[in-house]
N, C-alpha and C positions, 0 to 999 in steps of 0.2 A: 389297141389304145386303152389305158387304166382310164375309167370310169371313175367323175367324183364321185367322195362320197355327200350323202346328204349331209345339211348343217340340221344342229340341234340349233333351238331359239327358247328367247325367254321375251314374255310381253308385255311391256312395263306402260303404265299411264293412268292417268288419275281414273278412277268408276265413274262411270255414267258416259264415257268419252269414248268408247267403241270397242274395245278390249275385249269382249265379248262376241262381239261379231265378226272382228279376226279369227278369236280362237276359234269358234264354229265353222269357220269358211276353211284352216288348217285342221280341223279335225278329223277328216277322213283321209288324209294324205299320210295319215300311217304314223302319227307321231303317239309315242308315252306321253299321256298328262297327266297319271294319276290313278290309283287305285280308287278312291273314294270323290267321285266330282260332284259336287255341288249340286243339288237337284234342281229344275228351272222351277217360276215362280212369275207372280206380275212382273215382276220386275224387270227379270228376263223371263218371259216364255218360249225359248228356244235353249236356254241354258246359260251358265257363267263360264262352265268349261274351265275351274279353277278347281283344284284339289284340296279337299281339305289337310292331307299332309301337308302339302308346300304353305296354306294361309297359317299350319300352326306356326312351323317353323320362322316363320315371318314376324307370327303375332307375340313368341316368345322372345325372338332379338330386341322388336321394337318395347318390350316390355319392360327391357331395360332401362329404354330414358324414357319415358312416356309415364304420367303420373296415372297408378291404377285408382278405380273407384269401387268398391262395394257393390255386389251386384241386387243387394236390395233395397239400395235405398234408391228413391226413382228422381231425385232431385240431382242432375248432374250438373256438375260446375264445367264450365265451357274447355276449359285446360285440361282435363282427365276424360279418360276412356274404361270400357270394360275391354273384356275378351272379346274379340271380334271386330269389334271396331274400328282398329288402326289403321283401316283403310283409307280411316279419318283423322288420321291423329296427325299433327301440330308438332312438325321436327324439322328446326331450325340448319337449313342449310350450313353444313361443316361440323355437325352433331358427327362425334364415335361413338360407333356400335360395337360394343365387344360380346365374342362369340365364344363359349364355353367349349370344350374339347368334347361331350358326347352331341351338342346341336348340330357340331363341325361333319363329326362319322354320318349322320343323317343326311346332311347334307350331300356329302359323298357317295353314301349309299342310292339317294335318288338322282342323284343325275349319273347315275353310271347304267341306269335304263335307256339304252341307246337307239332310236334317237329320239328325244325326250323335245318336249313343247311347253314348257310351263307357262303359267298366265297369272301375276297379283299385280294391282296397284301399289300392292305395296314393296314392291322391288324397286320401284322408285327411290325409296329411303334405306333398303339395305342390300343394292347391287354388289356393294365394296364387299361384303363378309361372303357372299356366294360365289365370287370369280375365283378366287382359288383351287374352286371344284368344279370351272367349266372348262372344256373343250372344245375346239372345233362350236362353237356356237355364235348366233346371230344374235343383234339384240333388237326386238322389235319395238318402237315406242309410237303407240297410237295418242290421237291426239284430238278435239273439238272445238269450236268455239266455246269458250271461258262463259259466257253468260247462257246458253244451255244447257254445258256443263252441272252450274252451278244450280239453276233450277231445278234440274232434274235428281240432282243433291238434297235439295233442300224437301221435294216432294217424299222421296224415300225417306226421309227422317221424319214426315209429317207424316206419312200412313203408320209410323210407330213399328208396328211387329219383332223383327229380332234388337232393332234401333231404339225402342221402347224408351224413350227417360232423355234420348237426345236430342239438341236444338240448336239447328246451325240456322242463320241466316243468311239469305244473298252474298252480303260481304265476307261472311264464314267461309263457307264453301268455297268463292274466287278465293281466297285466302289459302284453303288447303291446295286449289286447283294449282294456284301459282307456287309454293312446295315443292310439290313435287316436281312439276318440270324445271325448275330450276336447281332441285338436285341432280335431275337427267342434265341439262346444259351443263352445269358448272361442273357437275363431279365427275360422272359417268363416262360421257358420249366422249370422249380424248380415249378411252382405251377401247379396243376393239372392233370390231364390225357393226356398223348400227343402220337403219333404213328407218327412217319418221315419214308416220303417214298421218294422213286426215283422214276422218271417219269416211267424208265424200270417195276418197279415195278406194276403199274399200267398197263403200255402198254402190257405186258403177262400177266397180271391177277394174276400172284404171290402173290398181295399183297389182294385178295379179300376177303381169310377168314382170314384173320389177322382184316378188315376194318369189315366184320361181327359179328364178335368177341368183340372187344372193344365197337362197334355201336351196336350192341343185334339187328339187322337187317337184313334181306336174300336179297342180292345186286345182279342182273344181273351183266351180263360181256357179254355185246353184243353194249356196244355206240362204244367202240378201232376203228377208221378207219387208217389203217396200208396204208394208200395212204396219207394222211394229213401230215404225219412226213418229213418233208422238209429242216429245219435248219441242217446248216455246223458248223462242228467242227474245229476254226483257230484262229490264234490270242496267242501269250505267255500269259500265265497266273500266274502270281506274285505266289510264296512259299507262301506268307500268305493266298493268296487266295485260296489258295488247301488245306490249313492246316484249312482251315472253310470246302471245300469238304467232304474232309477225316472223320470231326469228326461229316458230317450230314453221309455221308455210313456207319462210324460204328451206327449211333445212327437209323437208317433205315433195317440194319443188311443184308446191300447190298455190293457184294464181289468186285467189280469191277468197272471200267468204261467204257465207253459208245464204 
């Protein structure tokens, strides 16, 4: 009997929402994610498990329609970003992205490190330009509640460090939070293979043979540190913005919230 093979994945979903604690939980299951990964920090103290190749390649597409700013002047205007940033950046569902022919080889080059794991939030906004050069891959879209999400958004822009000059509020943040997943709904999730989880899902392990399953892979369930979970639940969250909740829980086939 021919043995599948493993699937490649990519892990799309807004920062702060769990993305992190997938890719650490796939991490030792044998996947490429990267020559240069992100080194941990407060932020995450267990790691991003994000390449800095794959965040360039990202942050040069998005550079395209994204108004840049000056990286000395510390006075940002809410509509622009620096380098690095777009994880946070403000890109209007049905925005084209155009991809220059040596981003394109790059692109090809790293996903032909088989079998490859990648992880940005910001593949939310540029899935379309990278499937050309996938295979055989899964697409995993983690997902939180919106009003922790965004706090936790909001706190990282308030301790300043690499975000230095930026200032989202509450409504900002649900703002980018609601973005991105609504590029995943509308644009994305109709092509290919996709599994949407909730962070809970991951955090008790619920979701492990489901992620075995689609990935033909045997996953630990030993990275979860149940002392890390720190972000508060506050803040009114807009009916539209629950009405993208709602329709990532049923599409994750999670009962509840948080």
């Amino acid at each position: 009997m021919k043995t599948e093979t493993r699937k490649n994945c990519l892990i799309l979903g807004s920062g702060r929402s769990g993305t992190s604690l997938l890719a650490g939980t796939l991490y030792r299951a044998g996947y490429y994610m990267g020559k240069d990964l992100l080194p941990a920090n407060k932020d995450n103290p267990k790691g991003f498990f994000e390449a800095r190749e794959v965040n360039a390649i990202n942050e040069t597409l998005l550079s395209e329609v994204t108004r840049s700013h000056p990286t000395d002047n510390t006075a940002v205007p809410p509509d622009s970003v620096r380098w690095g940033w777009r994880w946070l950046a403000d890109v209007p569902v049905g925005t084209h992205i155009p991809c220059s022919r040596p981003v394109a080889r790059h692109i090809e080059a790293l996903t032909g490190n088989i079998p490859f794991c990648f992880k940005d939030p910001r593949f939310c906004y540029t899935l379309q330009v990278w499937l050309p050069s996938l295979s055989n891959c899964v697409f995993l879209c983690v997902f939180r509640d919106p009003a922790h999400t965004a706090n936790s958004i909001v706190k990282v822009c308030e301790r300043g460090e690499y975000l230095h000059g930026l200032k989202l509020s509450f409504d900002e943040a649900l703002q980018r939070w609601t973005l991105m997943y609504r590029h995943v709904l509308d644009v994305h999730r109709h092509q290919g293979d996709w599994l949407f989880l909730h962070y809970r899902q991951i955090f008790d392990g619920s979701a492990i043979p489901r992620l075995e399953k689609i990935l033909n892979t045997a996953i630990k369930h030993d990275f979860v540190d149940a002392t890390l979970e720190r972000s508060v639940h506050n803040g009114l969250v807009p009916a539209e913005v629950m009405a993208v909740y709602r329709e990532l829980c049923d599409l994750a086939q999670y009962p509840g919230d948080e």
